[in-house]
C-alpha positions in Angstrom: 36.6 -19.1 -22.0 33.9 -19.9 -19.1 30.6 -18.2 -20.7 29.9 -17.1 -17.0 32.7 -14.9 -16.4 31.8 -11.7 -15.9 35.7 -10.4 -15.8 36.2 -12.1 -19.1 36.9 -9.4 -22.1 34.4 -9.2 -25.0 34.8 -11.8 -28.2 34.4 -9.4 -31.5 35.2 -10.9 -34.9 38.7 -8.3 -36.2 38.9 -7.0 -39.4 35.2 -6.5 -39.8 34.1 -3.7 -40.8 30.5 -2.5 -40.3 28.0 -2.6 -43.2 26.5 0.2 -42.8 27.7 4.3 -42.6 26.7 6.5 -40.5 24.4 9.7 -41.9 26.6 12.3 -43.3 24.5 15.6 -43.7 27.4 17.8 -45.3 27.3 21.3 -44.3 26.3 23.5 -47.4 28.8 26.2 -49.3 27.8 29.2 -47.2 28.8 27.5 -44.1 32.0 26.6 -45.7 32.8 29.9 -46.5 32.4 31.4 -43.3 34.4 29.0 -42.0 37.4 29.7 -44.4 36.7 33.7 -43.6 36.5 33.2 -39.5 39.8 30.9 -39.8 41.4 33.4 -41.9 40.9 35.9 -39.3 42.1 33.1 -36.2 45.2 32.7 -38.2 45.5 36.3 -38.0 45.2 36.6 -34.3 47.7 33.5 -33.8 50.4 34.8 -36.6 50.3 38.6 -34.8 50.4 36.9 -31.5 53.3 34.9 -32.7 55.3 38.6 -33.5 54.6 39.8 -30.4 56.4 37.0 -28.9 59.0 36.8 -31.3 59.5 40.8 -30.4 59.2 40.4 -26.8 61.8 37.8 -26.7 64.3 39.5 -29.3 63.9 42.8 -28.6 65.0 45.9 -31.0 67.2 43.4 -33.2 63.8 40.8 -33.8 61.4 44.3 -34.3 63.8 45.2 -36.6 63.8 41.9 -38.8 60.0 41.5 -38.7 59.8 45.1 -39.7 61.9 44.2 -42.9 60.6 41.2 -44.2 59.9 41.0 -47.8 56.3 39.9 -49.0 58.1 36.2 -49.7 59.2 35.9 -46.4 56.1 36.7 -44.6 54.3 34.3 -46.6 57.2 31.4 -45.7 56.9 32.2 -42.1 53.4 32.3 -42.4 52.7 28.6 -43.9 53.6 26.8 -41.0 51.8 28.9 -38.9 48.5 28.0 -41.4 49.6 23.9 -41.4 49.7 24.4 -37.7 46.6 25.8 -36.9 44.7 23.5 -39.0 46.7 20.2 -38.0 46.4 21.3 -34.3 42.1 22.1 -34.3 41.3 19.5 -36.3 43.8 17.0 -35.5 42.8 17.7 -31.6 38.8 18.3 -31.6 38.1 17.8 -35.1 36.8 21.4 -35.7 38.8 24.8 -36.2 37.3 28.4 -34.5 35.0 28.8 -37.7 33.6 25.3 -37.7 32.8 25.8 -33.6 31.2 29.2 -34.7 29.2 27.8 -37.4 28.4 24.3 -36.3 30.3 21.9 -38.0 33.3 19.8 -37.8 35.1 17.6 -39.7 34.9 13.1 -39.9 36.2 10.3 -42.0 34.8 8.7 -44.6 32.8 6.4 -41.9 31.3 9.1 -40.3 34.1 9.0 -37.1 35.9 12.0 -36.1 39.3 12.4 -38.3 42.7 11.2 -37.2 45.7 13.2 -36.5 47.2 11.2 -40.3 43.8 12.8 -41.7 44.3 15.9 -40.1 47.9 16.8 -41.7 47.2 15.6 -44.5 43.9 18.3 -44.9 46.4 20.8 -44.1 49.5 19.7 -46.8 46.2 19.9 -49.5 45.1 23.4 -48.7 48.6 24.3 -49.8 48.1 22.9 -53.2 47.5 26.4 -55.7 43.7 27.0 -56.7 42.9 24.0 -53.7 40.5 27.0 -52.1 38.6 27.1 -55.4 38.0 23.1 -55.2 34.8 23.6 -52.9 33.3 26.1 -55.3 33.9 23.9 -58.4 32.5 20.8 -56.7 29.8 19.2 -58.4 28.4 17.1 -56.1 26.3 17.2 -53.1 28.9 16.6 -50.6 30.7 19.6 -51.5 34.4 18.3 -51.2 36.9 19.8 -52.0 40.5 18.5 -52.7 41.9 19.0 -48.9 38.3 16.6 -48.3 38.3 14.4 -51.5 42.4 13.3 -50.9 42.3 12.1 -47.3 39.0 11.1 -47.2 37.2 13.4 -45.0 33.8 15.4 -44.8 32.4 18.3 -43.5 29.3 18.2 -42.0 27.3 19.8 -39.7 27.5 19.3 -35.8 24.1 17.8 -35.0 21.8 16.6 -38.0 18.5 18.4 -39.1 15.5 17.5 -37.1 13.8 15.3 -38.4 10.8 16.3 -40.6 7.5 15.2 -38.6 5.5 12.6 -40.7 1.6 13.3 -41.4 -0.5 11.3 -38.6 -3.2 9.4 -40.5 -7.2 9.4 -38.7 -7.5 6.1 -37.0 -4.2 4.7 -38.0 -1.8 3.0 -34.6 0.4 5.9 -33.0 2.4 3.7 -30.6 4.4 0.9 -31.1 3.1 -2.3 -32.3 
């Protein structure tokens, strides 16, 4: 290629991958909670939505059904509603309506925002019995639970802590060297 073409694409070596992460600053278990209470209440909103459309389009006869469904069958009409909602936020902005409210979101190991692949797969592992208690076991700093730990993904917050102002030392330089 003619080094002084200015139309000419970009030479990058493929397959490397950087050497270095981006900062992570993981959001903290209080954070996480409300964001599990404010999504429980979104999936709330979206499932009664959902019967008001399912008794607006079938009438008496779908009032009727919804009216007797058994505590099993709620809960199987409610999962894909849950898989959804999760798959759809965070597959689409990377965030659900608690992690806009409390200021996180949701990236990949690298520090990238999550694929749509990462994104169902966080929602198959919150169906996975006792997976809620996973955060509250974790030992670690990061705080990850299994629907973070399995498809590689973190929760942090949306815009890192300041940083912390360093001491200014008498007669030292203050501007660049």
């Amino acid at each position: 290629m003619d080094a002084g073409n200015p139309y000419a694409a970009p030479q990058a070596a493929a397959g490397i991958e950087p050497t270095h992460r981006l900062a992570i600053h993981h959001a903290g278990r209080w954070r996480r909670l409300f964001n599990w209470l404010i999504d429980k209440f979104a999936i709330m909103g979206v499932s009664l939505a959902a019967g008001v459309v399912i008794a607006l389009a079938g009438g008496d006869e779908a009032i009727a059904w919804l009216e007797g469904m058994s505590r099993w069958e709620e809960y199987l009409l409610g999962l894909p509603i849950y898989v959804a909602y999760y798959t759809v936020m965070e597959g689409l902005f990377g965030l659900t309506v608690g992690k806009l409210l409390t200021g996180t979101r949701v990236v990949d190991d690298k520090g990238q925002p999550i694929t749509f692949r990462h994104a169902v797969l966080r929602s198959l592992c919150r169906l996975i019995p006792f997976e809620a208690f996973s955060v509250l076991m974790a030992d670690d700093a990061a705080l990850r639970g299994w629907h973070d730990s399995i498809p590689g993904t973190h929760v942090v917050l949306h815009r890192a802590p300041a940083a912390q102002a360093l001491p200014v030392v008498a007669g030292a330089a203050t501007g660049p060297a």
